[in-house]
C-alpha beads as a LAMMPS data file, in Angstrom:
LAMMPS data file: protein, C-alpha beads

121 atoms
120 bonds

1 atom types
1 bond types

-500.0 500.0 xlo xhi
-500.0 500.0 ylo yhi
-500.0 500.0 zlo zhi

Masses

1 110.0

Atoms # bond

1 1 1 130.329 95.080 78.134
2 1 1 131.129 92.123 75.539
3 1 1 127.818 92.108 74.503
4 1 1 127.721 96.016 73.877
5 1 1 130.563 95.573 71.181
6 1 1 128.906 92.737 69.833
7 1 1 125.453 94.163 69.513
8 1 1 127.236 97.272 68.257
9 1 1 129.234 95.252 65.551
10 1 1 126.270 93.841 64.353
11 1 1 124.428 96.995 63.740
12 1 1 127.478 98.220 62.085
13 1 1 127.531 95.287 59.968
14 1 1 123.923 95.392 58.752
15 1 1 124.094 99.271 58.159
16 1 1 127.316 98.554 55.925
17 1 1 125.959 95.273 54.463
18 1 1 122.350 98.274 53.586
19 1 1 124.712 100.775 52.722
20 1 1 126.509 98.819 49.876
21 1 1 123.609 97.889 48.157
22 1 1 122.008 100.924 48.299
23 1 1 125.911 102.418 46.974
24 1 1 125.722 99.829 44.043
25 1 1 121.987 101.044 43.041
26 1 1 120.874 104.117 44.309
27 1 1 123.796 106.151 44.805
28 1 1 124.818 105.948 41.507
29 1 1 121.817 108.045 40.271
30 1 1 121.935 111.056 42.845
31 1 1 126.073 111.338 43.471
32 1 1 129.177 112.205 41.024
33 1 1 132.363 110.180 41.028
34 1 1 133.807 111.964 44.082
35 1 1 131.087 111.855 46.249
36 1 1 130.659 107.730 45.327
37 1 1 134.776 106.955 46.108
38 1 1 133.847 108.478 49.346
39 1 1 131.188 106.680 50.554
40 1 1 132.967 103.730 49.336
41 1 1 135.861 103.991 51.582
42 1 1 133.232 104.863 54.100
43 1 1 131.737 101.412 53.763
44 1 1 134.547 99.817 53.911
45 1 1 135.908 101.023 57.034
46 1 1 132.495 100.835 58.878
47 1 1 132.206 97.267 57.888
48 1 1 135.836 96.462 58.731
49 1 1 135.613 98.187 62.251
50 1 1 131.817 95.745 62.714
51 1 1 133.952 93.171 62.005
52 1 1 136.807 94.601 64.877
53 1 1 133.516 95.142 66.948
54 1 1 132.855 91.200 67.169
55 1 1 136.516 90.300 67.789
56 1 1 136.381 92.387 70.760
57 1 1 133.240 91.340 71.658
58 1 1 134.760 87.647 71.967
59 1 1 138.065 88.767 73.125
60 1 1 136.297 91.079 76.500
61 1 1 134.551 88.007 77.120
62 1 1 137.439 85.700 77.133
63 1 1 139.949 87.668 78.470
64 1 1 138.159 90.610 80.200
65 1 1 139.771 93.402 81.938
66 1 1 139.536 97.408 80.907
67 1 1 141.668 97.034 78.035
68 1 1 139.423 95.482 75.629
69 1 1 136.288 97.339 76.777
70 1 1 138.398 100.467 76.204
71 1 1 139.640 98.859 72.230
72 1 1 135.184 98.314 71.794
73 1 1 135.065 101.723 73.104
74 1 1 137.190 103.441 70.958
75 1 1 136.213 101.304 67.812
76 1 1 132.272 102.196 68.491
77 1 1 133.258 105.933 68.745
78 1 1 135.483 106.579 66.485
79 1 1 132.901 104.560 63.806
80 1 1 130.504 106.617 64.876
81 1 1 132.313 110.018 64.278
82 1 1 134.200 108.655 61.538
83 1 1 131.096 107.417 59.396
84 1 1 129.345 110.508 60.047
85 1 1 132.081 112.761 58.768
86 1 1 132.308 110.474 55.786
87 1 1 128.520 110.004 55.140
88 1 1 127.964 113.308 55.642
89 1 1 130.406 114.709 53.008
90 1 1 129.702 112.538 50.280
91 1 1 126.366 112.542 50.818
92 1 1 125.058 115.570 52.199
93 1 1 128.395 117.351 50.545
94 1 1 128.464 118.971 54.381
95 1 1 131.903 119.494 55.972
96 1 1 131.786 118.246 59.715
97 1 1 135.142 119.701 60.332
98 1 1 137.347 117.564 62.208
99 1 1 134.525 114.626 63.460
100 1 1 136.105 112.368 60.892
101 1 1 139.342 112.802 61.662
102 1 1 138.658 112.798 65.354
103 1 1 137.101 109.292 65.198
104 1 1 139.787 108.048 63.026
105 1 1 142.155 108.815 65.852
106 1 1 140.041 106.592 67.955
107 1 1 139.537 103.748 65.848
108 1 1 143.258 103.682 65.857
109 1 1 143.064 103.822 69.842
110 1 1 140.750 101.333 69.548
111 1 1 143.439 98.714 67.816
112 1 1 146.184 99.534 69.989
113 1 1 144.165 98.979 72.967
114 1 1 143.558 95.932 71.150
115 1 1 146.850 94.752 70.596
116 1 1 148.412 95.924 74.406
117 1 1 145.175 93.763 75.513
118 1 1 146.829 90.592 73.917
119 1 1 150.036 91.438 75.418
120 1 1 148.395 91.542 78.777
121 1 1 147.433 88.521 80.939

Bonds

1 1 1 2
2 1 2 3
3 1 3 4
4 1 4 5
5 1 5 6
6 1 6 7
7 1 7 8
8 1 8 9
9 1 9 10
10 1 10 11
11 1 11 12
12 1 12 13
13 1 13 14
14 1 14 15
15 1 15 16
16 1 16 17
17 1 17 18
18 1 18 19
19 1 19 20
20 1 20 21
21 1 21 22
22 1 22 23
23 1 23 24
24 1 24 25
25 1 25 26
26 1 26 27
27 1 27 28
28 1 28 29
29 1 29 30
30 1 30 31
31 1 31 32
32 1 32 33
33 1 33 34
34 1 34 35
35 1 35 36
36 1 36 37
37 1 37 38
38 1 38 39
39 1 39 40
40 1 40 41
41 1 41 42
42 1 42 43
43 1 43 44
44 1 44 45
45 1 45 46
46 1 46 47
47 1 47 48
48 1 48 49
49 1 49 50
50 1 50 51
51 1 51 52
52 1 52 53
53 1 53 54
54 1 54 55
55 1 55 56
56 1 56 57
57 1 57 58
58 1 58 59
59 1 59 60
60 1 60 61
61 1 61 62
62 1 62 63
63 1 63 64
64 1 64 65
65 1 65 66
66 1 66 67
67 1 67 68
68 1 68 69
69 1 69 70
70 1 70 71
71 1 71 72
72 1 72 73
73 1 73 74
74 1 74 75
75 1 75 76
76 1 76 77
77 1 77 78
78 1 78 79
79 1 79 80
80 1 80 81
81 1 81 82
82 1 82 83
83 1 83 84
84 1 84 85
85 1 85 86
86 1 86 87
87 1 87 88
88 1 88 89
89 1 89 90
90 1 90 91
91 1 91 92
92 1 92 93
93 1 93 94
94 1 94 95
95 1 95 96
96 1 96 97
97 1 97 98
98 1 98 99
99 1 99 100
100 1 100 101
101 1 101 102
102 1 102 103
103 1 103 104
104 1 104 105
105 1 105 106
106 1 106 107
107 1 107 108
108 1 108 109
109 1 109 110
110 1 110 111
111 1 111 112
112 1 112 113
113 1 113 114
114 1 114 115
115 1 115 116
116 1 116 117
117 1 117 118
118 1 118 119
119 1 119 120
120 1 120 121
């Protein structure tokens, strides 16, 4: 599963890392103030939780057991949801209802899965 998170953390990465540049100059041009604080902080947390993607990656593979596989689980998820509820409101200006919400619940399962898998042998 290690190699999952990591090949999942890497396509978060490059979508955030394609994202930013196309938030510094082409967003600019189509989206008000609002909509561009939004997909900031949408950036941001995708490209925080690629970076959380790799760590567990490496941290499955060296420790291994369900806990971290469930930490990659919940971080891909709940970046998945999360982003799309973002994206798609600043963006799109489309309410998702609770998707966002719902995967920012998981990507804070995701750390605390995290953190009882260091406390675990």
């Amino acid at each position: 599963m290690h190699r999952l998170w990591l090949f999942l953390g890497a396509l978060a990465g490059l979508g955030a890392v394609a994202l930013s540049a196309w938030a510094a100059h082409g967003a600019p041009a189509r989206l008000d103030a609002r909509a561009l604080a939004v997909l900031a902080n949408g950036i941001t947390m995708q490209g925080w939780h690629a970076l959380a993607l790799v760590g567990t990656a490496l941290w499955a593979d060296r420790q291994g057991g369900w806990l971290p596989n469930l930490a990659g689980a919940g971080f891909a998820l709940g970046l998945l949801l999360f982003c799309t509820g973002v994206y798609g409101s600043a963006i799109g200006g489309v309410s998702l209802g609770p998707v966002a919400p719902i995967g920012g619940t998981l990507l804070m399962a995701g750390w605390a899965m995290l953190a009882a898998s260091a406390l675990r042998r």
